[in-house]
N, CA, C and O atoms as a MOPAC input file, in Angstrom:
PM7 MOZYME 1SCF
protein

 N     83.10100 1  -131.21900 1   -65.75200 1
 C     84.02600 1  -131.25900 1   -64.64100 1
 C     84.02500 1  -129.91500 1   -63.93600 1
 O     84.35600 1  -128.88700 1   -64.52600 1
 N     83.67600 1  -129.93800 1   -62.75700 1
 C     84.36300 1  -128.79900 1   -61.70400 1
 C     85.74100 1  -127.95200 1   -62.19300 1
 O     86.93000 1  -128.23100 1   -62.03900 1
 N     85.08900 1  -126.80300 1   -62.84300 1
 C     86.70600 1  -125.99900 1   -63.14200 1
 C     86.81600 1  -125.44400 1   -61.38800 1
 O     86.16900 1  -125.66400 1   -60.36400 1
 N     88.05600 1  -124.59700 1   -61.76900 1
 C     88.58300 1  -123.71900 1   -60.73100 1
 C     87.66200 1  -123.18900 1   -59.86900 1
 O     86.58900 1  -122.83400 1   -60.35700 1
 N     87.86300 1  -123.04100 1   -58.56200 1
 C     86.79100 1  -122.95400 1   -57.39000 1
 C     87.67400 1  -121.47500 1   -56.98300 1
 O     88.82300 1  -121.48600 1   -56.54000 1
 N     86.78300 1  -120.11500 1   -57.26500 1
 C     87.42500 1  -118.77300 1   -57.13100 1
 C     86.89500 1  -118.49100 1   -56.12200 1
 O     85.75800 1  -118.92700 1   -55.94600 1
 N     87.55800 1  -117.61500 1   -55.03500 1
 C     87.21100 1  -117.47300 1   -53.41700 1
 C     87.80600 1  -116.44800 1   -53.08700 1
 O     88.86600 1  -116.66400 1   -52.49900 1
 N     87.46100 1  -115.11600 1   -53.27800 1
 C     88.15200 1  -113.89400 1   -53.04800 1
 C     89.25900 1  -113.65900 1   -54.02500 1
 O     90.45900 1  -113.43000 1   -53.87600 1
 N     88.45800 1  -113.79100 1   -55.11100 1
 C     89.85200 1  -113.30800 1   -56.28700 1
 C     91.03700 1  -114.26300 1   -57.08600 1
 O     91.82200 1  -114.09000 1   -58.01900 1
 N     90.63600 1  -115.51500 1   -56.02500 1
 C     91.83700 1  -116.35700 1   -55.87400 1
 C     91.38700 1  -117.60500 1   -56.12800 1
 O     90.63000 1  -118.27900 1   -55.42900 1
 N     92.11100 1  -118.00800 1   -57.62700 1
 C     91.72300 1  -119.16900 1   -58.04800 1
 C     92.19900 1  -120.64900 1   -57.18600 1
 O     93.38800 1  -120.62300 1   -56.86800 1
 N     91.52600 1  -121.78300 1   -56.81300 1
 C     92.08600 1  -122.91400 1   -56.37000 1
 C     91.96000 1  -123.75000 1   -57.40800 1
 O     91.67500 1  -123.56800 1   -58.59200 1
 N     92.30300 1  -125.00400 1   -56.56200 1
 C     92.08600 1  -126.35100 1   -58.05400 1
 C     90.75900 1  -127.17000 1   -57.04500 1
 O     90.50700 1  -127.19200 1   -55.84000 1
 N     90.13900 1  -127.77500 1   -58.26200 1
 C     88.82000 1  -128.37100 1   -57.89200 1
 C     88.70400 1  -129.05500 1   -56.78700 1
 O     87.67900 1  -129.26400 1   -56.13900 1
 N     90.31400 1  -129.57400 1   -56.48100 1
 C     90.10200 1  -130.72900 1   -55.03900 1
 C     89.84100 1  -129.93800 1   -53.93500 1
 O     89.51700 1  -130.42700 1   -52.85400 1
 N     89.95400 1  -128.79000 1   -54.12100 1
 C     89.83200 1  -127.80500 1   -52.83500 1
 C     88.24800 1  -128.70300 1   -52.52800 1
 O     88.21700 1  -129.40600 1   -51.51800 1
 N     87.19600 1  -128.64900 1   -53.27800 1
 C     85.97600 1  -129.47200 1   -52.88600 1
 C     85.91300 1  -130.88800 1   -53.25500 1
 O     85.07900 1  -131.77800 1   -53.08800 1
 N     86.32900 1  -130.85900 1   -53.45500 1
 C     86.71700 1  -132.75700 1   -53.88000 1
 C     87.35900 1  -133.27400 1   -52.05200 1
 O     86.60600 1  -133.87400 1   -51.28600 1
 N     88.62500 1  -132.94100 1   -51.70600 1
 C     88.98000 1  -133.52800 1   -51.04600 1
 C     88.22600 1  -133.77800 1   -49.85600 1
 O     88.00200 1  -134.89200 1   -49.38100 1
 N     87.71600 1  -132.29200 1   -49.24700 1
 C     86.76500 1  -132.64500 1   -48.01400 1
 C     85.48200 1  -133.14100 1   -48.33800 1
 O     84.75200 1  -133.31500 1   -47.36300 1
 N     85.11600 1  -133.35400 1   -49.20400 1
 C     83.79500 1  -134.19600 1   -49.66800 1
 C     84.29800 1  -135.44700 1   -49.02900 1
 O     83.67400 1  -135.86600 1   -48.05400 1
 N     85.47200 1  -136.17200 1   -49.50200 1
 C     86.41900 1  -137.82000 1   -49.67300 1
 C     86.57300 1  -137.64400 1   -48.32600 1
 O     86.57800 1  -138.76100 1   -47.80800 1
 N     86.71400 1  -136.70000 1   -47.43100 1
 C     87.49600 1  -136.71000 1   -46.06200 1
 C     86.18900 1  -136.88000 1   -45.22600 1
 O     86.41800 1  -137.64200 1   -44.28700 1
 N     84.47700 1  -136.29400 1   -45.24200 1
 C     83.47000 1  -136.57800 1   -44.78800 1
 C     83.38400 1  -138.16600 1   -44.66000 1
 O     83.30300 1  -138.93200 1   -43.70000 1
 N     83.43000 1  -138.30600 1   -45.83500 1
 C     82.64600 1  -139.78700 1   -46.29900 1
 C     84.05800 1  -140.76000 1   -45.72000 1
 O     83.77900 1  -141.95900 1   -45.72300 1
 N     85.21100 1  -140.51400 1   -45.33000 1
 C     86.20500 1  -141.40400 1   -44.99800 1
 C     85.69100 1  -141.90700 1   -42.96800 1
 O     85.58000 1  -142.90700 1   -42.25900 1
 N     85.49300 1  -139.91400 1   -42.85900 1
 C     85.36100 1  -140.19500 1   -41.38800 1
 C     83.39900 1  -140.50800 1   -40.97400 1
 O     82.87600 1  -140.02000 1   -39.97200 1
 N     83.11300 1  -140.83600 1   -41.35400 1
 C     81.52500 1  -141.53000 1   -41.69500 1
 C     81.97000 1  -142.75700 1   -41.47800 1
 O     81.68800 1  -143.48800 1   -40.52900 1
 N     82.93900 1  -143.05200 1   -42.71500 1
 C     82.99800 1  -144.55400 1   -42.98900 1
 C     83.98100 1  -145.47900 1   -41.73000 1
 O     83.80700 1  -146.59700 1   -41.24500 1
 N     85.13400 1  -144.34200 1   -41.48000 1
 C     85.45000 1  -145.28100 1   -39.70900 1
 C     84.77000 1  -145.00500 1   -38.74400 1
 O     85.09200 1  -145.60500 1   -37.71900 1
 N     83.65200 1  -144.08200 1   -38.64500 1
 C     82.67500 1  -143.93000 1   -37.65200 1
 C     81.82000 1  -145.28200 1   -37.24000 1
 O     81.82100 1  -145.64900 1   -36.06500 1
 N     81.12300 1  -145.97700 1   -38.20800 1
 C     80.25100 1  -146.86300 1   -38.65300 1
 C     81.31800 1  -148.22700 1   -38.53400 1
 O     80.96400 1  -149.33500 1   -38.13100 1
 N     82.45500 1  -147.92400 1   -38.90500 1
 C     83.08700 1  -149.23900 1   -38.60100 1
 C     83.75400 1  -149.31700 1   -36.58400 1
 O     84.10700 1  -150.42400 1   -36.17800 1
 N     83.79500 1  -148.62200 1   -36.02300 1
 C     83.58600 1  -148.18700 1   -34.89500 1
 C     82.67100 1  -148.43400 1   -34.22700 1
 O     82.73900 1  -148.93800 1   -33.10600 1
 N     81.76600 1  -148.14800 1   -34.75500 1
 C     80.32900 1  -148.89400 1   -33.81800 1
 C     79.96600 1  -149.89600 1   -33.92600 1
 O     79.25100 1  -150.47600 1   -33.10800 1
 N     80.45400 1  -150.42600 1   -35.16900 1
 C     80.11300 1  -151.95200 1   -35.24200 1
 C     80.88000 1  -152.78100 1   -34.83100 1
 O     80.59200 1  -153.97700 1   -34.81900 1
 N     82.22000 1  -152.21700 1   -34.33500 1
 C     83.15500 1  -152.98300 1   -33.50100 1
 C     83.60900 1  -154.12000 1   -34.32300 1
 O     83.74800 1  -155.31200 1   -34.05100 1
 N     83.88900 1  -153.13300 1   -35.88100 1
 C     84.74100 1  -154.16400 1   -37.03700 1
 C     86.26700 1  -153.64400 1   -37.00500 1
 O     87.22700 1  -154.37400 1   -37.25200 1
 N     86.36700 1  -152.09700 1   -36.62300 1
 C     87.92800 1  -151.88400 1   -36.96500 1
 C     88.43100 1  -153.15500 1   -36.13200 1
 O     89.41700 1  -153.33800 1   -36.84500 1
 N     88.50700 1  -153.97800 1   -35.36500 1
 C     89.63100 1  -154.91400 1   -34.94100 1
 C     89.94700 1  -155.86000 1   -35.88800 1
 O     91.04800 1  -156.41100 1   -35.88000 1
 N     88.84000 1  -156.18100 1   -36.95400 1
 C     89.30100 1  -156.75800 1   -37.90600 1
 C     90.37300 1  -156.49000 1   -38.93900 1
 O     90.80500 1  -157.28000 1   -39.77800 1
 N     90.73900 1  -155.17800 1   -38.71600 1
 C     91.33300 1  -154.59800 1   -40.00600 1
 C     92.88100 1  -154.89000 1   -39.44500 1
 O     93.48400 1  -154.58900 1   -38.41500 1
 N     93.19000 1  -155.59000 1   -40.58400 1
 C     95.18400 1  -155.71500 1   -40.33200 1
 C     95.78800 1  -154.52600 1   -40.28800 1
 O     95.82900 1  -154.33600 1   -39.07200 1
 N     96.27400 1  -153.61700 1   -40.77700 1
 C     96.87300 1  -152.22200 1   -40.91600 1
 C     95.47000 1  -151.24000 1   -41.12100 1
 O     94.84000 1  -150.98900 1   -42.14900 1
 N     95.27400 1  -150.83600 1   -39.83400 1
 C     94.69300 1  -149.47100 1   -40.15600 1
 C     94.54600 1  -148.55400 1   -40.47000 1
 O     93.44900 1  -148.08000 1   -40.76600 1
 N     95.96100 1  -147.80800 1   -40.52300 1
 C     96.75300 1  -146.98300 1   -41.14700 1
 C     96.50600 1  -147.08500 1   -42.20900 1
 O     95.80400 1  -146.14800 1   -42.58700 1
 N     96.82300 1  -148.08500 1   -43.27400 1
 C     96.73600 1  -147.85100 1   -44.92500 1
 C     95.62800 1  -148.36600 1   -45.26800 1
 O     95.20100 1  -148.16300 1   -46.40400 1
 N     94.72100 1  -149.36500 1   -44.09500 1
 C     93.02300 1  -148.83800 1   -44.81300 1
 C     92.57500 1  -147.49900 1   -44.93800 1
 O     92.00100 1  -147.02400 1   -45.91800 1
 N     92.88000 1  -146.90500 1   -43.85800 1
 C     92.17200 1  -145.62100 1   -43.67900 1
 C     92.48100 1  -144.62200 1   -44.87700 1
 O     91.56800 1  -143.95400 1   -45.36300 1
 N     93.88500 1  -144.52800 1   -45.37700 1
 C     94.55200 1  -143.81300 1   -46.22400 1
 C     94.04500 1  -144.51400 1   -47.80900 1
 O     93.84900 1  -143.79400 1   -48.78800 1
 N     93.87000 1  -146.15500 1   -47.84000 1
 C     93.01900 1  -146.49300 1   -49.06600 1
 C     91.81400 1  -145.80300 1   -49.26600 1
 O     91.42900 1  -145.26100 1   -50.30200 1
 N     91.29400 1  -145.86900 1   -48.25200 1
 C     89.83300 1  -145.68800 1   -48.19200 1
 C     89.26900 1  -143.88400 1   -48.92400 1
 O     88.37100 1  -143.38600 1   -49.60200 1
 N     90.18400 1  -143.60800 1   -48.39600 1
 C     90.41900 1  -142.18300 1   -48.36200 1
 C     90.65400 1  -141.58200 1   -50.17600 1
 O     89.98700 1  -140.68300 1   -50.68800 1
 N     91.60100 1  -142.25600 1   -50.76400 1
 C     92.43800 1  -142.68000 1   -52.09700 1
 C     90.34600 1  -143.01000 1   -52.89200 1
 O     89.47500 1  -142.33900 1   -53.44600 1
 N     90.45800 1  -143.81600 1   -52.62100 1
 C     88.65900 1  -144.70600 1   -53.37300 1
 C     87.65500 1  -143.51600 1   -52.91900 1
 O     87.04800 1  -142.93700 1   -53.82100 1
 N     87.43200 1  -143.09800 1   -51.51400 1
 C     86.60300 1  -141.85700 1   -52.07600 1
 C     87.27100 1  -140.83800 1   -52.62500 1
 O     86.40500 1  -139.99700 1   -52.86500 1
 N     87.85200 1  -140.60800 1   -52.81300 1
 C     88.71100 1  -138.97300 1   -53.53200 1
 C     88.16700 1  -139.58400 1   -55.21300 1
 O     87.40400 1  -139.03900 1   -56.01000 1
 N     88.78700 1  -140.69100 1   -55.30100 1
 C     88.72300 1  -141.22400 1   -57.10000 1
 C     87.32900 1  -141.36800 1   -57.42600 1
 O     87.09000 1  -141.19000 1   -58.62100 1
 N     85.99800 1  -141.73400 1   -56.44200 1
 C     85.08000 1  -141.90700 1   -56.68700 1
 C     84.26400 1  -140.45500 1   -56.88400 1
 O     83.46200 1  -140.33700 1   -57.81000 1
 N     84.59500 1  -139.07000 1   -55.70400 1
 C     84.10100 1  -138.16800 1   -56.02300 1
 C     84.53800 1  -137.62600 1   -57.42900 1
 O     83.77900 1  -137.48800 1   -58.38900 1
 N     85.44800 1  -137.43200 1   -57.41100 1
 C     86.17800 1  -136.68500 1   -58.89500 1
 C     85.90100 1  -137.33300 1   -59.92100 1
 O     86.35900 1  -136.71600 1   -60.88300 1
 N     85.00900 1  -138.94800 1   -60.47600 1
 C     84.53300 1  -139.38700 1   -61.07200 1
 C     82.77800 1  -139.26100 1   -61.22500 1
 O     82.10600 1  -139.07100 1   -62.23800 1
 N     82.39300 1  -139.43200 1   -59.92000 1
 C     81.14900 1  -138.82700 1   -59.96900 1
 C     80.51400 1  -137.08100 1   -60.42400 1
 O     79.57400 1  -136.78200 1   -61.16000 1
 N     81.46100 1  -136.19300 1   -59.65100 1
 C     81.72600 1  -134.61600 1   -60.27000 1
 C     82.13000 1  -134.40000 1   -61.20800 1
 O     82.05000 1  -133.19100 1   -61.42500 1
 N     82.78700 1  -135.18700 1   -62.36300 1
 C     83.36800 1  -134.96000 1   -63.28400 1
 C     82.27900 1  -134.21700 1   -64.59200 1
 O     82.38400 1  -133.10900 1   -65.11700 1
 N     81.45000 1  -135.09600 1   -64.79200 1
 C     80.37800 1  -134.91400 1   -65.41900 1
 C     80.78400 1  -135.08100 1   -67.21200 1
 O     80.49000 1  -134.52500 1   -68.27000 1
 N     81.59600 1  -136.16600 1   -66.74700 1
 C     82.03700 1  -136.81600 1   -68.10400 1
 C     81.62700 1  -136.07900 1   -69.75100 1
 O     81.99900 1  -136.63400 1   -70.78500 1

């Protein structure tokens, strides 16, 4: 697992790279649904976007983990 990510002295917690990894791959993923002219399908966009977001965060920090 990704310990502490140190950056001028100053320790963070791992999501410091975790999260914008999940936040790339979120705005990729409504990019692509955008061009394909699927977001109208989506009932609440709002809490897809924020699911979506939730599933990559859990998927990076599972994949980085390094079990």
């Amino acid at each position: 697992m990704l310990q502490a990510v140190v950056l001028g002295g100053v320790e963070f917690s791992p999501l410091v790279v975790y999260f914008p990894i999940a936040f790339v791959l979120t705005a990729i993923t409504r990019f692509v649904l955008h061009r394909l002219d699927w977001h109208d399908r989506i009932w609440k966009v709002a809490w897809f976007e924020v699911s979506l977001f939730i599933c990559y965060l859990a998927l990076t920090v599972y994949l980085l983990s390094g079990r």
